[in-house]
Structures are given as structure tokens and as C-alpha cells.
N, CA, C and O of each residue as an XYZ file, in Angstrom:
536
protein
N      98.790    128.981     98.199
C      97.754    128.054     97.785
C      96.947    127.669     99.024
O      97.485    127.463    100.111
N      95.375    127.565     98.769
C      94.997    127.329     99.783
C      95.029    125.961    100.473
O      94.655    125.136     99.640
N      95.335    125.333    101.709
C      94.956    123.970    102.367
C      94.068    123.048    101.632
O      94.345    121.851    101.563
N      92.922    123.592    101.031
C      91.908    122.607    100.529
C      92.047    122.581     98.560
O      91.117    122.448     97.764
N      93.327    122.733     98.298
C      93.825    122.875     96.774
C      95.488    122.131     96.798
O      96.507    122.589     97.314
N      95.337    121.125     96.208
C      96.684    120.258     96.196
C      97.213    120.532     94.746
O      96.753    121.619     94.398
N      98.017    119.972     93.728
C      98.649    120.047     92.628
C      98.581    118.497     92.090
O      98.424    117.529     92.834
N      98.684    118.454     91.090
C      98.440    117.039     90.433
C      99.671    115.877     90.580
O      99.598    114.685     90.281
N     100.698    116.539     91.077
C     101.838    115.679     92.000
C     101.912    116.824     93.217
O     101.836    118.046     93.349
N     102.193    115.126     94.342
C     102.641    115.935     95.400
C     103.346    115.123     96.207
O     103.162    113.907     96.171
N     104.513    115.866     97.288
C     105.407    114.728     98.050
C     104.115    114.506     99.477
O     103.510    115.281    100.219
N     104.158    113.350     99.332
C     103.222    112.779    100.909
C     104.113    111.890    101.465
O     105.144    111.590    100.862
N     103.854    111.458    102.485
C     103.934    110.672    103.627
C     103.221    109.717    104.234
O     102.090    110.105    104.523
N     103.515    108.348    104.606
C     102.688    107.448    105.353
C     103.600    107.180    106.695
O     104.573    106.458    106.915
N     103.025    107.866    107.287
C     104.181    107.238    109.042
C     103.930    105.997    109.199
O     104.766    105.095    109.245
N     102.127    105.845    109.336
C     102.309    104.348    109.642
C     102.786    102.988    109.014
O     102.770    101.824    109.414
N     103.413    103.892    107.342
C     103.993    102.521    107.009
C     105.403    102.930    106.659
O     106.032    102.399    105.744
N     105.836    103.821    107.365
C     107.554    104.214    107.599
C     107.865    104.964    106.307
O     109.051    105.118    106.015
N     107.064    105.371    105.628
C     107.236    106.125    104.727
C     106.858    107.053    104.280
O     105.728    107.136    103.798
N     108.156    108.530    104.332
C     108.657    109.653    104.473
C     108.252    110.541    103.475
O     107.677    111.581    103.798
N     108.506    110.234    102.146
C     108.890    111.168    101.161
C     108.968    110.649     99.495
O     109.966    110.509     98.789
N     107.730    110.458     99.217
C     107.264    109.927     98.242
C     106.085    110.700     97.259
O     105.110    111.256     97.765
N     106.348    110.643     95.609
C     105.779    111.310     94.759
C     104.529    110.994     94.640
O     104.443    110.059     93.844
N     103.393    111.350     95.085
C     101.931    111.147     94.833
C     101.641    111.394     93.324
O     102.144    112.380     92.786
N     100.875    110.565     92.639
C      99.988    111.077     91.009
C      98.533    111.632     92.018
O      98.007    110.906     92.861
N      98.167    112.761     91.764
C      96.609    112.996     92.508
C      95.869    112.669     91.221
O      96.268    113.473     90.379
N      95.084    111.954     90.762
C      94.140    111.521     89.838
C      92.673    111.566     89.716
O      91.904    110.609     89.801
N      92.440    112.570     89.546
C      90.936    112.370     89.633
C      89.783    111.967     88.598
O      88.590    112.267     88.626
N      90.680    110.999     87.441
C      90.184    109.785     86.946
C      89.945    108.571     87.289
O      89.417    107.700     86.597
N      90.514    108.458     88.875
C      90.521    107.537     88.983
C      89.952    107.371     90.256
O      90.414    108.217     91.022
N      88.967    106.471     90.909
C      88.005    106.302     92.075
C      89.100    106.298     93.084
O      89.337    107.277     93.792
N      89.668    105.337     93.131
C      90.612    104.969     94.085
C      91.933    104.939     94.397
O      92.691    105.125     93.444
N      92.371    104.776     95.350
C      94.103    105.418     95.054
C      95.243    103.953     95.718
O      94.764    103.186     96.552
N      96.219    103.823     95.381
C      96.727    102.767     95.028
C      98.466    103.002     95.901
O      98.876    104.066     96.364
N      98.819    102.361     95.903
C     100.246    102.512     96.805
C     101.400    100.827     96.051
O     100.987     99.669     95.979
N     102.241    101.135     95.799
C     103.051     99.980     95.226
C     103.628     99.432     96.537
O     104.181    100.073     97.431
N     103.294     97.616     96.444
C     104.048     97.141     97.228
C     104.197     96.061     96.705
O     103.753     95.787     95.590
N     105.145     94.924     97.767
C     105.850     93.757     97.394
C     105.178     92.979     98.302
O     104.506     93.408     99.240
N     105.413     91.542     97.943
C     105.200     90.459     98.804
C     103.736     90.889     99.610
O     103.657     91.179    100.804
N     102.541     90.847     98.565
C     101.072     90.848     99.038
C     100.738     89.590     99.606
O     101.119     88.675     98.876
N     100.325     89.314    100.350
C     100.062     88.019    100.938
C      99.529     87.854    102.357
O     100.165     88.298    103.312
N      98.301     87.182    102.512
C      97.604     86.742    103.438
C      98.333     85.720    104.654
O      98.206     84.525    104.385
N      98.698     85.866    105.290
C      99.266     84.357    106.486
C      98.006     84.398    107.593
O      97.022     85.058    107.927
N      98.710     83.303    107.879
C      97.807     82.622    109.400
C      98.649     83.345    110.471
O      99.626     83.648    109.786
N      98.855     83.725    111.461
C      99.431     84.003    112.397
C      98.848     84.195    113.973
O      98.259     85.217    114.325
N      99.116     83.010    114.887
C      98.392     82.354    116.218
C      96.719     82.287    115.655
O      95.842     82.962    116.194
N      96.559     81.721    114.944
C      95.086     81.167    114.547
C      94.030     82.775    113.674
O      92.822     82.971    113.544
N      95.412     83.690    113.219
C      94.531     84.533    112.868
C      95.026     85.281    111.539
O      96.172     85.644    111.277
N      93.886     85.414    110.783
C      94.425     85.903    109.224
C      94.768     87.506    108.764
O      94.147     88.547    108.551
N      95.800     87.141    108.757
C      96.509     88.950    108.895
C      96.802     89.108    107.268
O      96.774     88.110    106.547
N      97.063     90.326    106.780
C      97.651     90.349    105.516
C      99.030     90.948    106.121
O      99.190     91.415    107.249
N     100.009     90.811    105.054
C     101.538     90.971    105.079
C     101.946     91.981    103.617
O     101.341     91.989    102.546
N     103.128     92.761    103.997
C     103.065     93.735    102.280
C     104.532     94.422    103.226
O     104.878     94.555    104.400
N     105.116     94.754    101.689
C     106.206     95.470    102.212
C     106.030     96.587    101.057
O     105.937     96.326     99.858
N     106.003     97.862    101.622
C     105.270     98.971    100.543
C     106.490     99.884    100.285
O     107.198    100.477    101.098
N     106.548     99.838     98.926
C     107.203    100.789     97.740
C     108.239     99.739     97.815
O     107.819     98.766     97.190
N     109.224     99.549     98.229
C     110.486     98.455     97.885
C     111.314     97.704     99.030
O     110.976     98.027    100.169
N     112.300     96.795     98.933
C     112.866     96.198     99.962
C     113.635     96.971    101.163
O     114.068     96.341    102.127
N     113.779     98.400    101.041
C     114.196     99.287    101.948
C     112.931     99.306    102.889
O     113.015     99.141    104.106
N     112.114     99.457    102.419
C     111.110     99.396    103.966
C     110.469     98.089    104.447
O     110.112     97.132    103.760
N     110.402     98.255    105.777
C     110.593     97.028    106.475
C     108.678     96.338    106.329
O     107.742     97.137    106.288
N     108.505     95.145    106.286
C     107.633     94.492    105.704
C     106.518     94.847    106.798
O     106.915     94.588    107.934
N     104.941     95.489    106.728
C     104.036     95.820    107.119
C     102.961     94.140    107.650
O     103.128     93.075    107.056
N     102.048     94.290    108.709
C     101.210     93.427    108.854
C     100.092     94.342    109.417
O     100.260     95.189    110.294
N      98.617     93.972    108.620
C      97.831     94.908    108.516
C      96.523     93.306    108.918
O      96.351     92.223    108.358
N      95.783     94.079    110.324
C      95.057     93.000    110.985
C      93.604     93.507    110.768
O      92.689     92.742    111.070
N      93.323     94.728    110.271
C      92.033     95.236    109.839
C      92.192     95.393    108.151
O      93.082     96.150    107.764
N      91.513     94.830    107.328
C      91.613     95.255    105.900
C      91.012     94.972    105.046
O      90.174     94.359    105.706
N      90.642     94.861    103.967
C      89.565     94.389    102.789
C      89.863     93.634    101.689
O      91.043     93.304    101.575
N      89.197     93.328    100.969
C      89.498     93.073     99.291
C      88.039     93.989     98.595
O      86.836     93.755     98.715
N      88.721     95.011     97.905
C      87.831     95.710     97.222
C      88.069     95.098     95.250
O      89.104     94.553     94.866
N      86.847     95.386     94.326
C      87.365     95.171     93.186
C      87.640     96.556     92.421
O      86.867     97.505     92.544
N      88.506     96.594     91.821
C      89.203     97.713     91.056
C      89.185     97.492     89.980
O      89.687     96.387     89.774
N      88.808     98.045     88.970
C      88.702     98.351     87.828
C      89.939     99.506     87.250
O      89.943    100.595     87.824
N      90.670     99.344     86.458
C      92.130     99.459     85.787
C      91.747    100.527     84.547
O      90.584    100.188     84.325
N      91.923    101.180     83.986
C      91.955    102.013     82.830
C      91.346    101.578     81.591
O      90.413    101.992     80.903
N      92.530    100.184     81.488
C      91.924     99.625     80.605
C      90.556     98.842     80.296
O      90.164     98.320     79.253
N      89.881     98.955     81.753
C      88.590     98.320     81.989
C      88.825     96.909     82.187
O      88.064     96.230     81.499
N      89.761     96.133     83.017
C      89.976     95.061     83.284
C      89.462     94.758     84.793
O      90.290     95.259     85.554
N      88.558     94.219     85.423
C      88.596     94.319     86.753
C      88.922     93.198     87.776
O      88.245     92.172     87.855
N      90.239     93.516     88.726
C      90.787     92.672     89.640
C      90.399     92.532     91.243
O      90.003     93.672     91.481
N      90.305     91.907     92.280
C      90.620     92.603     93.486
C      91.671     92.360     93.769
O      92.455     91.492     93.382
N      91.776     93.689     94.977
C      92.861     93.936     95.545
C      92.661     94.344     97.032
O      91.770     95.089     97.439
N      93.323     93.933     97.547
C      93.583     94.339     98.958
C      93.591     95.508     99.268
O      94.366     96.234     98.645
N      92.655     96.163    100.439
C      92.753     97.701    100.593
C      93.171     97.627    102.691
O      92.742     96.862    103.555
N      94.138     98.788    102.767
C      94.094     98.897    104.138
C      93.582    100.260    104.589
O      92.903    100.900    103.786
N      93.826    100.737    105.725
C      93.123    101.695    105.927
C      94.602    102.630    106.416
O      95.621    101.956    106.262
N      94.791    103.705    106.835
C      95.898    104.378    106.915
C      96.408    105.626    107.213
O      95.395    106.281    107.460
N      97.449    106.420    107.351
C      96.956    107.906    107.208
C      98.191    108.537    106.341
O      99.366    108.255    106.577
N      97.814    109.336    105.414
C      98.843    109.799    104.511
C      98.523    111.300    105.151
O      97.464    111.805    105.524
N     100.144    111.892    105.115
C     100.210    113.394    105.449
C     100.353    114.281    104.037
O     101.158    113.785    103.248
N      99.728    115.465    103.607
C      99.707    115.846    102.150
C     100.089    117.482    102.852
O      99.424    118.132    103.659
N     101.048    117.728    102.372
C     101.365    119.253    102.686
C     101.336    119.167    104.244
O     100.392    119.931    104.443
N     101.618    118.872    105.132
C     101.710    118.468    106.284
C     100.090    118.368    107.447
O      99.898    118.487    108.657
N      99.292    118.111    106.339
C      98.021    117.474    107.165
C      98.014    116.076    106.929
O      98.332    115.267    106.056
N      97.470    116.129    108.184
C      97.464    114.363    108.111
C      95.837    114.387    108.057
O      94.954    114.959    108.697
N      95.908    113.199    106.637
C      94.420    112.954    106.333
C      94.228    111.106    106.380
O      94.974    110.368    105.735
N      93.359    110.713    107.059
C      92.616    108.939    106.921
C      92.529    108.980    105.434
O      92.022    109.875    104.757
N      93.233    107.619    104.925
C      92.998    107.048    103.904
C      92.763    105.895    103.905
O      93.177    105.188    104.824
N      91.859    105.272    102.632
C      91.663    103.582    102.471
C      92.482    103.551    101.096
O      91.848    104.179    100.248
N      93.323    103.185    100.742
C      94.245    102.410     99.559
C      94.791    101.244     99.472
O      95.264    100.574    100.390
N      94.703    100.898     97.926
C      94.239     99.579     97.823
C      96.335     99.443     97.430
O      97.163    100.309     97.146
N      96.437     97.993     97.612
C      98.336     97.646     97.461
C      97.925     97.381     96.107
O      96.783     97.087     95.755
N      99.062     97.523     95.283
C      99.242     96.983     93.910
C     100.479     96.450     93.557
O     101.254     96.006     94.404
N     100.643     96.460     92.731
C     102.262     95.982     91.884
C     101.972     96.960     90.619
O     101.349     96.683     89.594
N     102.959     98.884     91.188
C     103.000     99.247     90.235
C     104.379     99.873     89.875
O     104.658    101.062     89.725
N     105.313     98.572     89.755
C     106.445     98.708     89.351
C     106.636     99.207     88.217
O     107.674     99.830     87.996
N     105.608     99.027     87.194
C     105.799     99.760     85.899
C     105.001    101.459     85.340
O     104.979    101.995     84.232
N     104.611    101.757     86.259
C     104.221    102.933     86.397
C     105.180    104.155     86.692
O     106.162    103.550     87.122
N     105.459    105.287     86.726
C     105.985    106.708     86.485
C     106.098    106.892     88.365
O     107.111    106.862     89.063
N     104.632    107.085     88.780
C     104.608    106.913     90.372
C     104.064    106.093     91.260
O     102.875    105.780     91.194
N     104.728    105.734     92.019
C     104.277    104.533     92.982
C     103.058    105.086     93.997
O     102.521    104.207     94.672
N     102.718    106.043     94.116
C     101.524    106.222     94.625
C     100.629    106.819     93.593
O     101.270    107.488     92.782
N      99.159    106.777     93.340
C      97.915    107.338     93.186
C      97.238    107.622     94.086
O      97.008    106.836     95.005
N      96.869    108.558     94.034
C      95.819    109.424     94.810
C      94.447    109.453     93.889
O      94.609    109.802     92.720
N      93.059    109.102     94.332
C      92.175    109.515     93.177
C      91.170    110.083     94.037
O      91.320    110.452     95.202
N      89.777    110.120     93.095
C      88.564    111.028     93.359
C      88.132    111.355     94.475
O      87.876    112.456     94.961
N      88.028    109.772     95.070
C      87.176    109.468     96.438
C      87.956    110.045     97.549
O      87.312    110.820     98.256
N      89.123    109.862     97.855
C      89.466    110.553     99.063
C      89.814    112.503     99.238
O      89.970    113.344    100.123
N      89.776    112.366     97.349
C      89.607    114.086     97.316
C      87.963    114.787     97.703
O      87.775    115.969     97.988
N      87.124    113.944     97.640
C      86.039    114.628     97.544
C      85.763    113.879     99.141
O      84.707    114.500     99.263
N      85.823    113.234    100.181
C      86.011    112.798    101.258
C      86.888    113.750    102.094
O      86.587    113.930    103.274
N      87.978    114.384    101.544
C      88.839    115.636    101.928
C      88.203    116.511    101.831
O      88.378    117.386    102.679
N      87.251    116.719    100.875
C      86.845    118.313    100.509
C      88.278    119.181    100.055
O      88.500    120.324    100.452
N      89.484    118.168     98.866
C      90.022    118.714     98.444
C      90.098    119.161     96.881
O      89.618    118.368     96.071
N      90.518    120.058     96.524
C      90.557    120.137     94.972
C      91.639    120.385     93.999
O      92.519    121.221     94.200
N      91.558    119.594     92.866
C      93.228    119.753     92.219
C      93.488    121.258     91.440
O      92.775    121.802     90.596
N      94.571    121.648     91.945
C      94.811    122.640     90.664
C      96.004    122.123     89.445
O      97.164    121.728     89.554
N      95.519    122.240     88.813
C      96.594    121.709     87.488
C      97.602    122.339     87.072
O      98.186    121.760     86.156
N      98.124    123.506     87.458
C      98.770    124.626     87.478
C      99.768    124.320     88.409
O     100.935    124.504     88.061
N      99.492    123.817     89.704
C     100.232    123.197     90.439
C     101.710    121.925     90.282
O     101.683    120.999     91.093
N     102.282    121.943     89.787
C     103.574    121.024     89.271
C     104.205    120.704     89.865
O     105.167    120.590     89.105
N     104.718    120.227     91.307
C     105.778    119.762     92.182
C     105.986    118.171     91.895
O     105.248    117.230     92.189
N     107.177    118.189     91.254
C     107.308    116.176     91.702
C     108.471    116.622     92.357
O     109.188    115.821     92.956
């Protein structure tokens, strides 16, 4: 398969947030791509406003992210929230590509990561559906 053709699941990686080996959804219904975490929350820390997140579950150790956003997201169902986006780098087949993904709470979802449109077409990557790895 070529480098610039992924599969509609795939195992990725975030080093910078200690995490190894995790099932991507690649979605390209969906604008933006999403990462499950815990304990979202803004603090003060020495006079300065950091966000705080501990991403995918209590095994990984709690993140503080000093550059970051609130983007609004719009949900499937057409509900629209914001959410906190950081900036990052996820490795996909062992390239490491810059990502912006937004934290969620998607404990009730199949996979704790989404992948969607924007960083595929920002990649210059494309899905094959044929492709099946979880």
C-alpha cells in the first residue's frame, strides 16, 4: 500500500502524549478528529492559564498543554459544542504527521480516537476502504 493511502482503522501513536498503540476510526465524515480524555480542565498555574487532560484513561499520566484552543464542533447529530483542541504529533504507519485534535469524552464510542477530513487532505492522504486493520 502506498504511504499516502491509510485504511479506515489504523494503530497510531502520540509520543507526545505517551501514547503507543491505539485504534484510530479514519473518518472522512467528519471535519475534525477527536482523541478521548479525562479530567478536561483549565487551571491557573504561576499566574498562567494552562489546560490539563489525561488522554484515553487513568494509565496515562495526566498531560498540561500551554499552547491550545477552543474550537466549536459540531457532532453527527448536529448538536454544536466547544471543545478544546491541542496541537500534537500522531505517528500513522510510522510517519510522524502534525496534528490539531480536539479532547472529548468518548467513553461511549467503539474507538477512542477519530481521525477526519481535514488532516487527511492537509496530509495529502487517502482512505482505502478495503483496508481493515483494528
Amino acid at each position: 500500500m502506498s504511504d499516502s493511502v491509510v485504511g479506515i482503522f489504523e494503530k497510531v501513536a502520540f509520543p507526545e502524549l505517551g501514547i503507543k498503540n491505539v485504534t484510530a476510526k479514519i473518518d472522512t465524515g467528519a471535519y475534525s478528529g477527536a482523541i478521548h480524555c479525562l479530567n478536561i480542565r483549565e487551571e491557573t498555574v504561576d499566574g498562567r492559564t494552562v489546560l490539563k487532560f489525561t488522554p484515553l484513561d487513568e494509565s496515562h499520566p495526566e498531560h498540561t498543554a500551554v499552547r491550545y484552543r477552543t474550537l466549536p464542533v459540531t457532532s453527527s447529530n448536529g448538536q454544536t459544542e466547544r471543545r478544546f483542541a491541542v496541537h500534537t504529533i500522531v505517528v500513522i504507519r510510522n510517519v510522524e504527521y502534525p496534528i490539531r485534535i480536539t479532547l472529548a469524552h468518548r467513553a461511549g464510542m467503539k474507538h477512542p480516537v477519530l481521525i477526519g477530513r481535514r488532516f487527511l487532505r492537509l496530509n495529502k492522504l487517502m482512505v482505502d476502504a478495503t483496508q481493515y486493520k483494528k
